[in-house]
N, C-alpha and C positions, 0 to 999 in steps of 0.2 A: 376475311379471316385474320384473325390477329394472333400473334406468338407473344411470350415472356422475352424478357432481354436474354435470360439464359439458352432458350432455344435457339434465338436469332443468332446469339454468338454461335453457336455451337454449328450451327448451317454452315454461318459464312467462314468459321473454321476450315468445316467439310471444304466447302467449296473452295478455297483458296487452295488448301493442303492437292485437292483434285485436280485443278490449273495448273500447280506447282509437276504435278506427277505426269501429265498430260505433255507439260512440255519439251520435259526430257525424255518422250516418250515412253510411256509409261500407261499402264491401264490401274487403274487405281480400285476400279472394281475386281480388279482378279486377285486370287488369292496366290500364295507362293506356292501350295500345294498343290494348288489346280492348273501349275502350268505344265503343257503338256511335253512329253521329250519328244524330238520329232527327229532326233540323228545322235549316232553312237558317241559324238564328243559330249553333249550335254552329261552322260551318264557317268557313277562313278560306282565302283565295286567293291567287293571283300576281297583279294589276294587268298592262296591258301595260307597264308602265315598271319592274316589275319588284320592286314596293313589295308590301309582304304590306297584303290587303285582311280585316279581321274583320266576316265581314256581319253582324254583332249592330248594325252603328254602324247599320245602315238600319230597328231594329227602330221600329215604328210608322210606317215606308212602306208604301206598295203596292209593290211590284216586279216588274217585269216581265222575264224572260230568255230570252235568243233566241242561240242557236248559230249562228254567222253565217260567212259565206264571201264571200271577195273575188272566185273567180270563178265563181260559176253564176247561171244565170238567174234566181233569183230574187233576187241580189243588188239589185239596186234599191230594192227593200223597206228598205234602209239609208233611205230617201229617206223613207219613211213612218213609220221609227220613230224617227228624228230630231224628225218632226214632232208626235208622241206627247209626246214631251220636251219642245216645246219648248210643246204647249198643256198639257199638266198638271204638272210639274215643281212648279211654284209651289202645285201642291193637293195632293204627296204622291206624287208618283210618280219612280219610279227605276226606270229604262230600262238593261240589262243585257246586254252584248254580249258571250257567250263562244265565240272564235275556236275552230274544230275543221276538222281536215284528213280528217277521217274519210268522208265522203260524196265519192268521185268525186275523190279528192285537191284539192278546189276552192280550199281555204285554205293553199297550199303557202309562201307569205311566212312573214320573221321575227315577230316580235312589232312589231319598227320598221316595216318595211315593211308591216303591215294599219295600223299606226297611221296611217301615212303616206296608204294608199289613202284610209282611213275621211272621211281631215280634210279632202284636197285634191277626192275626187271628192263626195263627199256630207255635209261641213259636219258630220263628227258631231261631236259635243261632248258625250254622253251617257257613261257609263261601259264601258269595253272591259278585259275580262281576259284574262291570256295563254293563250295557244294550248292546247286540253288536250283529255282526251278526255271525251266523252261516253256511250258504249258499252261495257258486256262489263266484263271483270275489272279493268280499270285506267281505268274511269273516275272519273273524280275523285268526290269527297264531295257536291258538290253534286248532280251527275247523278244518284248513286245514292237522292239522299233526292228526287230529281225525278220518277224514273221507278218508285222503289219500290211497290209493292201494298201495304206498311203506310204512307205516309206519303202516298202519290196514291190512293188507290183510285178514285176516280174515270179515272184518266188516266195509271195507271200503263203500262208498259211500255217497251222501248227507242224510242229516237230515231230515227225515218225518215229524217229527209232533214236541211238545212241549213231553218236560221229557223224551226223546230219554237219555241213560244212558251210558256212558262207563267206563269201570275198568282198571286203570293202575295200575300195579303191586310197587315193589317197586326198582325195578331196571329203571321204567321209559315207559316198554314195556306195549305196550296195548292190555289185554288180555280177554278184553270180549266188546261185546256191546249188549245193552238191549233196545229192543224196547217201546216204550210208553205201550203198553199194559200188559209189564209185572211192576207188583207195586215194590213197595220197598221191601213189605214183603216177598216177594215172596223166595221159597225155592232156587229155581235156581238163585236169583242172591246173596242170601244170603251165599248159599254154595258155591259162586264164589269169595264173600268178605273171608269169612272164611279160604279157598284156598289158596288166594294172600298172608293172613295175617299168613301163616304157617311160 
């Protein structure tokens, strides 16, 4: 089987360019969009003011993130994980508030208006991202490496309700999940912060 010169170039283009990308390890067959996120620093986010956030900056926190809503009963809990922040802050902990409309339409405000609620009704001051989803096909990046079976096995699966909690350590590994029912104050997730923060 014989090629044109232009074909042949164009191979041994390929092929070089492919050696070239191999070397420095690299797959050359993969696309930039097809690579997969597989831990929370890869990923980067909206802030509610609308600033792109790269959570790499938080590598060597603890962090802790909670899908929150303005209007359901368990809203109050803002009240607790304020207070979360504001007794370990100072030891390594970063309090995570991502806004979802997904449970019961609770979170129906703009990004300004949860900001607004967060500041005026319960002093948060802790970190809030914009509004996103958390469930099924179009949930964001971080959900999916939240809730995943390779990267939670422990504590994989979708998200039940609002203020569902999960604790990343500070290596990045995700080392606890806490369901809506248990509060901020709570013994068991505070001795999970405490834990991470050794």
């Amino acid at each position: 089987m014989f090629f044109g010169a232009s074909t042949m170039i164009s191979r041994n283009a390929f092929l070089s360019l492919s050696l070239c990308a191999l070397a420095f390890g690299l797959n050359p067959m993969v696309r930039a969009e097809d690579k997969k996120v597989t831990d929370v620093y890869q990923i980067s986010m909206k802030s509610n003011n609308g600033k792109d956030v790269d959570l790499k900056q938080y590598k060597g926190k603890v962090i802790l993130f909670v899908n929150v809503a303005s209007k359901c009963g368990l809203t109050p809990q803002y009240k607790g994980l304020q207070a979360l922040h504001e007794k370990y802050a100072g030891k390594g902990l970063v309090v995570i508030g991502v806004p979802s409309n997904e449970f019961g339409g609770q979170e129906p405000g703009t990004d300004e208006e949860i900001t607004a609620f967060c500041k005026n009704d319960y002093g948060v001051t802790f970190d809030l991202m914009a509004k996103t989803k958390v469930n099924g096909a179009e949930a964001c990046d971080l959900y999916k490496v939240l809730t995943s079976k390779e990267t939670n096995p422990a504590g994989a699966g979708a998200v039940k309700w609002n203020f569902t909690k999960f604790l990343v350590n500070k290596e990045g590994k995700i080392v606890g999940r806490f369901e809506p029912n248990v509060p901020p104050e709570s013994k068991k997730l505070t001795d999970a912060i405490e834990k991470a923060l050794e």
